[in-house]
N, C-alpha and C positions, 0 to 999 in steps of 0.2 A: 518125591513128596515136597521138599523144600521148592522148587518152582511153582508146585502147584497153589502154595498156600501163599507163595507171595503172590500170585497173580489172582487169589481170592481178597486179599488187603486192597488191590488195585481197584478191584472191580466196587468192593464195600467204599473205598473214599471216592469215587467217581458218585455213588450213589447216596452217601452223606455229603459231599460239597453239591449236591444235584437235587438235594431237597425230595428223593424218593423216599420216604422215611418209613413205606410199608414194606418196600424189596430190602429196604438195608437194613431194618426190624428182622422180616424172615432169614437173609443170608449170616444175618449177625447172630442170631440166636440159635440154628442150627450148629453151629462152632460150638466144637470143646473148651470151657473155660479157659482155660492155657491159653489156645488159640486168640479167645478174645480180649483178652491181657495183654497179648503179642502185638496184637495190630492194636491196642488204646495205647501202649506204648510209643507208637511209630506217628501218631496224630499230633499238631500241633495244636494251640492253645483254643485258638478260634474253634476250631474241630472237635477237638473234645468238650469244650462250652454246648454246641449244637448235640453232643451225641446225649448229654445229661437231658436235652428234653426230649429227645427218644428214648430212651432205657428209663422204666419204673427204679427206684433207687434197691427192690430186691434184687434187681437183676446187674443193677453196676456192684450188686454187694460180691456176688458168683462172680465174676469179672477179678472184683478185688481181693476173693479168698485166696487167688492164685500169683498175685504178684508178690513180689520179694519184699517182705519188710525191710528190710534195709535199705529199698531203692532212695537215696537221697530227694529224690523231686516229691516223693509221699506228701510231705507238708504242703507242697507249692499244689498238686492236686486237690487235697481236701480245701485249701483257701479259695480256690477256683470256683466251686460249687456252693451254692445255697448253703447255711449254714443249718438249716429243717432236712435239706435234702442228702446233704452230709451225713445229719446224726441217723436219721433214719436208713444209709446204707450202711453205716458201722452199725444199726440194730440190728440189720439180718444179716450179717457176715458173723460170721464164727468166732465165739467171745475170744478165742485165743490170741486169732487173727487181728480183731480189731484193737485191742491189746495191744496185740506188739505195734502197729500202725500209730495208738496213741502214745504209744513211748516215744516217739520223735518229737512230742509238742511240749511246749511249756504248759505249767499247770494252768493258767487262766484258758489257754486253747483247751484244752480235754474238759477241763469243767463249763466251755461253752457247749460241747456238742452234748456231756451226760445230762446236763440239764435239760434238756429239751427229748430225752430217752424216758419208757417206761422207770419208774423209780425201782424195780428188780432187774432190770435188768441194765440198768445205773450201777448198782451194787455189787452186781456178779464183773460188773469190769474193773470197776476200783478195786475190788478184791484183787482181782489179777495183776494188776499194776504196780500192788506192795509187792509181788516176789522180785528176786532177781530172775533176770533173763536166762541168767545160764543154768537154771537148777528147772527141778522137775514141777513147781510150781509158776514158774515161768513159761514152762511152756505147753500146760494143759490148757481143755477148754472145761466150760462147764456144763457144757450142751451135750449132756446125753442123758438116758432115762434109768431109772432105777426102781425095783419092787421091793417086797417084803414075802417072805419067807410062806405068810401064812396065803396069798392071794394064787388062787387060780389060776388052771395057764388060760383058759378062757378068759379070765378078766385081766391078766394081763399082756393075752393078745390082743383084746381092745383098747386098753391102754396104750400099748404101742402103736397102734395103728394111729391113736389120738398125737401123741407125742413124736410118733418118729422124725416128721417133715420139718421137724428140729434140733435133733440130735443129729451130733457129726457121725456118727457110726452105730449101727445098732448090730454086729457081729458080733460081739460081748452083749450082754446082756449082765447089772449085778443085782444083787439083793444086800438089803441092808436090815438092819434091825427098827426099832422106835427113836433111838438115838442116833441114826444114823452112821451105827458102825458095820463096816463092811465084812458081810457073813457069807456071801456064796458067789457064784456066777456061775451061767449056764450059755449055752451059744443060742441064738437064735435055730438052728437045726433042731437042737433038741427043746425047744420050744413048741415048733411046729408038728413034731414029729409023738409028742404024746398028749394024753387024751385031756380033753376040757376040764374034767374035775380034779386032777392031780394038781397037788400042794407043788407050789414052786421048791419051799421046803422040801421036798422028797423028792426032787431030780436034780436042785443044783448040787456042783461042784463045791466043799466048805474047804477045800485047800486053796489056797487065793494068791497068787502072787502078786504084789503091791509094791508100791515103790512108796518112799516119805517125800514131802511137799516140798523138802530141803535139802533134797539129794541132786549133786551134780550131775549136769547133763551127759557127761561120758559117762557116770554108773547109770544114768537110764539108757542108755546108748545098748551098754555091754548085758542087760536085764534082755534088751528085746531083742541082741543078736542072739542071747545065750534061749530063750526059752521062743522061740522064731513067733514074737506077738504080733497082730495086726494092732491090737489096743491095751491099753493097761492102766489098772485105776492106780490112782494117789491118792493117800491117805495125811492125815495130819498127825500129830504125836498121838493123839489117841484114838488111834485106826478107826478117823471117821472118815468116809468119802467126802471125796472135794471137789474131783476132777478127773479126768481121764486124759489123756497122752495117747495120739495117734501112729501109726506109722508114717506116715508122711510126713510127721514134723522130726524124728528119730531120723532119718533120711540125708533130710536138712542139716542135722547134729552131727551125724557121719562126715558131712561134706565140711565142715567148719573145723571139725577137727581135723581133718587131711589137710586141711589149708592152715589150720596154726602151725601144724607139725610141721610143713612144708615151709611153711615163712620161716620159721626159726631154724629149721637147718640152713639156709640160707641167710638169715640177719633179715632178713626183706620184709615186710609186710606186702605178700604178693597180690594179692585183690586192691589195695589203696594205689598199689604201682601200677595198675593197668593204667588208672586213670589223672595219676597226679601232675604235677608239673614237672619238669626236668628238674628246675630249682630246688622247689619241695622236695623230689626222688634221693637228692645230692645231699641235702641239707641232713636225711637220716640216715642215709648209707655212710657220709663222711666219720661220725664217729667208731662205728664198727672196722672199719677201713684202718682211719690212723691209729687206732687204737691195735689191731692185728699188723698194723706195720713196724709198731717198734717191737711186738713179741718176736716178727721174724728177722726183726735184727737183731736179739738174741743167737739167731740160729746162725746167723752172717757173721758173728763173733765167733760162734763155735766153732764152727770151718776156718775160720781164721786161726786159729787158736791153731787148729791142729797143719798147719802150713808149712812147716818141715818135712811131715809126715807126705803130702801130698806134694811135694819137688821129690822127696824122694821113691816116692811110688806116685805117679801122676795119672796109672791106669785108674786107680781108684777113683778120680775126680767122675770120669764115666758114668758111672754106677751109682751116685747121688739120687739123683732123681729119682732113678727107677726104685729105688730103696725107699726113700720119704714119699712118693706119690700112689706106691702100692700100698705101703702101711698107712697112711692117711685115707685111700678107699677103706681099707679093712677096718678103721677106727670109725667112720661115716657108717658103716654098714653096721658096727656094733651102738653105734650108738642111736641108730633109728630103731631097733630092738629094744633098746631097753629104754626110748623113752615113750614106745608103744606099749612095751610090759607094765612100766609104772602108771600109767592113765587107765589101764584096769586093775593094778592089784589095789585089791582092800582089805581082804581080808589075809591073816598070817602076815602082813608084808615084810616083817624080817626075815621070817622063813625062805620066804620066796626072791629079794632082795639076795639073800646071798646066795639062794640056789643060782640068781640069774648072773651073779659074778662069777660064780664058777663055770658055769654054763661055758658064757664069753670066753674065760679061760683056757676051758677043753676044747674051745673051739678053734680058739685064738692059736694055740698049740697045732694041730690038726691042719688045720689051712697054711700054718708058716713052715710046719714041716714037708707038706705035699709042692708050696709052689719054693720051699727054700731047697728042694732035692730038682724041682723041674728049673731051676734058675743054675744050679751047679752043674748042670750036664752041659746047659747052654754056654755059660762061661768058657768052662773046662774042655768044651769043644769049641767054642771062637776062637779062645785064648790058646789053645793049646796048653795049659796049664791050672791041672786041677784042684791044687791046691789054692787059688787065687777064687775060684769056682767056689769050692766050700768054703772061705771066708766071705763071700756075697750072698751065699746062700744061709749061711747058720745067721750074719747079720737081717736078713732078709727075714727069717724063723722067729727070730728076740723079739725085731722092730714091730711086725704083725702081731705077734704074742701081746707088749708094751699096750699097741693100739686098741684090739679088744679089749684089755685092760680097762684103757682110759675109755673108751665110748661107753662101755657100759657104768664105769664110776662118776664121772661126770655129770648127769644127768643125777644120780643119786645125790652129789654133794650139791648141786643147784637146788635140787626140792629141798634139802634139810635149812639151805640158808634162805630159802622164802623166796625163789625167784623160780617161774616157769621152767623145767626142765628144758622144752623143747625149743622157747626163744634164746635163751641163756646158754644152752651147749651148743648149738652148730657151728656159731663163728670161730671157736677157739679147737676146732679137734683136730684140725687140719694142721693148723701151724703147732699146738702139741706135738701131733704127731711126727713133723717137722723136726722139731726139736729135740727128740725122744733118739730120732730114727738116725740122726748125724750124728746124736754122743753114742750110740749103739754100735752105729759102722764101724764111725773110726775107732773105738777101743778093740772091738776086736780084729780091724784090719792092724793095729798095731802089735796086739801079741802075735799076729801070725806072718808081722814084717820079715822076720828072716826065711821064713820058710819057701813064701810065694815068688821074692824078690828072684 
């Protein structure tokens, strides 16, 4: 498939630089939106200048409902274009959409294009633009249809018929009262499927799940995996409808959060790394770096410290690694659990908070006993000597125990001091663990100096 569609991009810019403007009309609009995102992305300047006076500005709207808001060039495209033919394709792109597109601009740029907009649907974008981005009113649209309790499915089949070709979804279906609070919803199935004169009243659903205007993007996130929505209304403090929330922008929220979670165990901001300069890359990594370099010269003391100990048992030296770099996975592994636990608990969270310490705990136990008994066989038969065996092993049982420990605590004591769990614990669990796993060894390879020797 991937050849085929590059060699449909080829054929489309051979027929836009060729001034066929009817074949590259037809082969252009045949394409899935995606698709034609894909290739206006791959066109230079001149070219996409030429393709604005082929495409009607609804149809670069469909084009644009599909690219990435966040694409940095966003601005550099909108300035490229007519400034009539601009606002007119952010009119028929999806208020959400357009939205997030004009949060890239400074205020004078946005209030160029809304002015020259229908004056409601002016309104319905600046509304948008006071939420934050990461909450639930950041990222609805306002583009969908609503009834009232008392109207007919007949009249509200023609209503929608009227309204659909501008709502983003009409799978939901809600009903609202005179004040516009949210009293039912029914699916389009059950719309079509009973008779003309029944009260929309007397078939909708009055149990509603809704989400607030001001709720974070992972409690909507965790609403639409938990209750499997394709759409979901948002409400304002006084459960009036506002807006609806897609799944496809939930998706989106998915993928941002895998990638916060993913940078912070790392330290990195991995999406700005793909593309920054070596310089810039160095310039943010160097503080997490020296900053973990003098913690593990802590742990370079600590070994030091015990250097008697290690002349005179120097098989121990061995077994360092393998001790701090299993318990350090085991810490990483407790601590991407509990900082996935805490981005959905909301509710009870002290309850659950220390159910999931102990959790770690039982688990921490569990895992350091099973691989501290499979480490004592292996010793005990390398070494011939299994007493030497069970003190690597029982340190091996402590240091993992320690570790789930701290992965799961960590992320706890981050959110209580106001700092991201998940950017703020990754750097440090490793070298913790580090730390933790060499005063653990060597105490108890020391009470069991005489016996192993």
């Amino acid at each position: 498939m991937g050849n085929n569609i590059e060699n449909e991009y080829e054929v489309l810019a051979e027929l836009l630089r060729g001034n066929d403007n009817k074949k590259f009309r037809k082969r252009f609009l045949d394409m899935h939106f995606y698709e034609q995102s894909e290739f206006y992305l791959t066109l230079k300047q001149d070219d996409r200048l030429k393709l604005y006076t082929i495409l009607q500005p609804d149809e670069t709207a469909d084009m644009f409902d599909t690219i990435e808001e966040d694409l940095p060039e966003l601005p550099e495209f909108l300035e490229e274009m007519d400034v009539e033919y601009a606002a007119d394709m952010l009119n028929n792109m999806y208020d959400d959409n357009a939205a997030d597109i004009l949060e890239h601009l400074e205020t004078p740029e946005i209030d160029r294009y809304l002015s020259r907009m229908p004056r409601a649907d002016a309104n319905n974008l600046r509304g948008l633009l006071h939420y934050d981005t990461q909450t639930a009113g950041g990222l609805m649209t306002t583009d969908y249809v609503s009834f009232t309790a008392d109207q007919t499915v007949k009249a509200a089949t023609a209503e929608l018929k009227e309204e659909a070709k501008d709502a983003e979804t009409i799978n939901a279906l809600f009903v609202v009262d005179e004040n516009g609070d949210l009293t039912g919803v029914l699916s389009l199935r059950e719309l079509v499927l009973n008779s003309d004169n029944k009260k929309l009243g007397n078939i909708m659903n009055q149990h509603v799940i809704s989400i607030n205007v001001d709720a974070d993007q992972a409690e909507v996130a965790q609403v639409f995996r938990d209750y499997e929505f394709l759409v979901m209304p948002v409400v304002d403090h006084a459960n009036r409808m506002v807006g609806i929330i897609t799944v496809d922008d939930v998706i989106e929220i998915i993928d941002d959060e895998a990638q916060s979670d993913y940078s912070g165990l790392a330290g990195v901001d991995v999406d700005e790394a793909i593309t920054e300069s070596p310089v810039r890359a160095a310039t943010k990594r160097l503080p997490w770096l020296i900053t973990l370099l003098f913690l593990g010269m802590i742990t370079a003391t600590l070994i030091s410290h015990f250097e008697i100990l290690l002349s005179q048992a120097s098989i121990l030296a061995v077994f360092i690694t393998l001790i701090t770099g299993t318990a350090g996975n085991a810490g990483t592994q407790s601590l991407a659990v509990a900082v996935r636990r805490l981005a959905i608990v909301k509710e009870d969270e002290e309850f659950r908070v220390g159910k999931l310490i102990l959790r770690e705990i039982f688990t921490g136990v569990l895992t350091g006993v099973i691989t501290g008994a499979v480490i004592w066989l292996v010793v005990g038969l390398w070494q011939n000597n299994f007493i030497l065996g069970f003190v690597i092993g029982l340190a091996m049982m402590v240091a993992i125990t320690v570790a789930n420990l701290a992965g799961s605590l960590i992320p706890i004591i981050m959110e209580k001091l106001g700092f991201d769990p998940a950017v703020a614990s990754g750097p440090f669990i490793s070298t913790l663990s580090d730390l933790t796993s060499v005063l653990i060894y060597f105490n108890i390879a020391s009470l069991f100096m005489k016996f192993f020797m």
